[in-house]
C-alpha positions as CSV (number, residue, x, y, z in Angstrom):
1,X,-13.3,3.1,10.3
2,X,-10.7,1.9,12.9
3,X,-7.5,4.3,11.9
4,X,-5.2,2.2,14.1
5,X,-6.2,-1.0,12.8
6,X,-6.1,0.9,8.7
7,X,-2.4,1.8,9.8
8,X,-1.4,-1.5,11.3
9,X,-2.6,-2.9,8.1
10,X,-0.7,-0.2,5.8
11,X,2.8,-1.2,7.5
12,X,2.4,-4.8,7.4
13,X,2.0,-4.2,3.6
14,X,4.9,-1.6,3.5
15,X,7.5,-5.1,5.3
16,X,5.6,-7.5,2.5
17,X,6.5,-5.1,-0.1
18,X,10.2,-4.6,1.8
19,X,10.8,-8.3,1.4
20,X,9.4,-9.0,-2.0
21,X,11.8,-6.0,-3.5
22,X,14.5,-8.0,-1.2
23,X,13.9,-10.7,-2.7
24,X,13.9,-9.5,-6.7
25,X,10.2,-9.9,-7.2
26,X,9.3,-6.4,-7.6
27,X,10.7,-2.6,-6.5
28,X,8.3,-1.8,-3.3
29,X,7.3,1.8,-5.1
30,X,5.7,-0.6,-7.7
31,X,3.8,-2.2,-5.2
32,X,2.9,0.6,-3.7
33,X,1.7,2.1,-7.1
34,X,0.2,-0.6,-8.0
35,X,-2.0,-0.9,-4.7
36,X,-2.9,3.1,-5.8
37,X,-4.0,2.1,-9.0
38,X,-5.8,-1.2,-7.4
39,X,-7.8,1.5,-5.1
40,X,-8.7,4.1,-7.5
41,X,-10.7,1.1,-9.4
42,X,-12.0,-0.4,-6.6
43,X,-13.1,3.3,-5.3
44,X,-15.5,3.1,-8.2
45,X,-17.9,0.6,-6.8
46,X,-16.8,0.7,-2.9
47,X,-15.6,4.4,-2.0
48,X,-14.6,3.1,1.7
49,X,-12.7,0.2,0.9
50,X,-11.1,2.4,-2.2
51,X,-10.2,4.7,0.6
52,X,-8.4,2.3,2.8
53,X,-6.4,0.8,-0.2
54,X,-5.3,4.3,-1.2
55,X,-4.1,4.7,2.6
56,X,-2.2,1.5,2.6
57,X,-0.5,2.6,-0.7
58,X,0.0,6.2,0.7
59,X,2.1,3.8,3.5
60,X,3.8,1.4,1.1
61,X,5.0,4.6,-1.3
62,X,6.5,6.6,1.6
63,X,8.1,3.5,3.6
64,X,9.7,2.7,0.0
65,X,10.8,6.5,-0.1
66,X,12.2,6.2,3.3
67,X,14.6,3.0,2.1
68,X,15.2,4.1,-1.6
């Protein structure tokens, strides 16, 4: 797996879940639970792609941490 490319990835998520909780659509710590809860599920039937959601949401959690 490319880790800078994973990364890149994980913080363009964090600024889409930034500007939906900006604009009243939903709190960015949702989204980033939510993406969790997306990659535990698809972890079941792909394990790598489970693992690179559960990075992106690792990213969305703590960039919404930094701004709550």
């Amino acid at each position: 797996m490319d880790r800078t490319l994973i990364l890149a990835q994980g913080k363009a998520l964090a600024l889409l879940a930034a500007m939906l909780q900006r604009g009243g659509i939903i709190d960015a710590s949702e989204f980033g639970n939510l993406l969790g809860i997306y990659a535990v599920t698809v972890a079941e039937t792909e394990p790598d792609q489970g693992d690179i959601l559960a990075v992106w949401a690792g990213i969305v959690r703590d960039s919404a941490d930094l701004d709550g």
